[in-house]
C-alpha positions in Angstrom: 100.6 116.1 78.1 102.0 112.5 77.2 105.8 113.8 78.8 103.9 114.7 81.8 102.3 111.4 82.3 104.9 109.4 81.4 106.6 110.9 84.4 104.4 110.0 87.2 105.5 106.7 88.6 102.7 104.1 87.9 104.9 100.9 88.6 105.0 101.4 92.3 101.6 101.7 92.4 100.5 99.2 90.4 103.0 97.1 92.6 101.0 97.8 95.8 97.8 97.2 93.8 99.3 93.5 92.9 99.9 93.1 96.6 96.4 94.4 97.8 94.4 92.0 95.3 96.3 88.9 96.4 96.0 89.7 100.3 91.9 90.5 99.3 91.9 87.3 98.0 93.4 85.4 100.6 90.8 86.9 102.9 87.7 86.4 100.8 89.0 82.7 100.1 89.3 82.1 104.2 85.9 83.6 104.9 84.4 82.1 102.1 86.0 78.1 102.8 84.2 75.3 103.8 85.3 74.5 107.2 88.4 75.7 109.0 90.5 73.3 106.6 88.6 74.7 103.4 88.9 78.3 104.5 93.0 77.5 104.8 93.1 75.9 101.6 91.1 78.5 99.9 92.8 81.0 101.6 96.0 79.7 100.0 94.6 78.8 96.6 93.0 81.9 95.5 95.7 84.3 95.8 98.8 81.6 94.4 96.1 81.2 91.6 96.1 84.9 90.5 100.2 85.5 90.8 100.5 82.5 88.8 97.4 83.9 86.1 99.7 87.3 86.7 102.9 86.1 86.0 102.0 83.8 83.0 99.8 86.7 81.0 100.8 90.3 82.8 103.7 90.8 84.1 106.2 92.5 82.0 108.0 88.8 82.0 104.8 87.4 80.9 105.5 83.3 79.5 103.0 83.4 77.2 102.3 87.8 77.2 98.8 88.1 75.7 97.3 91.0 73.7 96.5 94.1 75.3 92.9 93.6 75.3 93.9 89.9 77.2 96.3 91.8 79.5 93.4 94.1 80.3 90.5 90.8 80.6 93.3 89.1 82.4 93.8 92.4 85.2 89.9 92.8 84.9 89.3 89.5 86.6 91.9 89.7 89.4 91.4 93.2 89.9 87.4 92.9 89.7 87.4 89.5 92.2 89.6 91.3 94.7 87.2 94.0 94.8 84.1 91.6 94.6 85.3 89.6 97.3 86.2 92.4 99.7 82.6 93.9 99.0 81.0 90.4 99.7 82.6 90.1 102.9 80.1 92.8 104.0 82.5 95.0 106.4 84.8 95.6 103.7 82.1 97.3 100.7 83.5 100.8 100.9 87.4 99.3 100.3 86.4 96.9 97.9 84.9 99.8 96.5 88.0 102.2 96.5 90.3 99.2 95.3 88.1 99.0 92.5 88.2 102.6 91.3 92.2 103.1 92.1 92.7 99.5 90.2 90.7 100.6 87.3 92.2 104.3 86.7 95.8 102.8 87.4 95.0 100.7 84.6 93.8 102.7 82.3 96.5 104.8 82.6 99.5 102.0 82.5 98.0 100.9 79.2 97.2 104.9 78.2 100.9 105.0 78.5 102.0 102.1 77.1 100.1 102.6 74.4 
């Protein structure tokens, strides 16, 4: 079962997934800024803040790489406020929804695999 899954090609997925949460982010930080200025800042800050959180802890060039259970806290939190944020937005629940779920089994199966 393990050559099976090792097969299926997870990286591209969890690729678009990257994207998605940093886009969801940029939109939850505009509509959520104070101001047309604020929503542009946040709009900006949010999603730089997560690569950066990405890049330093879970990417597979991790600076500092981190446990697994830190990898999976650190993809928790950018996965979980992506979703959060696109639910919040109140036209986006069923998406945020989806993005949650296809986050959450992509995850479990990259680190499934991974071991």
């Amino acid at each position: 079962m393990t050559e099976v899954l090792e097969k299926i090609n997870n990286p591209p997925v969890r690729a678009v997934l990257e994207i998605c949460a940093l886009v969801s982010l940029g939109l939850v930080g505009f509509q959520f800024g104070p101001g047309l200025i604020g929503s542009l800042v946040f709009a900006a800050l949010l999603p730089v803040a997560a690569a950066v959180a990405w890049a330093m802890f879970c990417s597979p060039k991790a600076t500092m790489p981190l446990s697994l259970a830190g990898r999976i806290t650190v993809e928790a939190v950018i996965f979980g406020c992506a979703a959060v944020g696109l639910a919040l937005t109140g036209r986006l629940i069923l998406i945020g929804g989806l993005f949650a779920i296809v986050a959450l089994l992509s995850g479990a199966f990259k680190h499934y695999i991974d071991g």
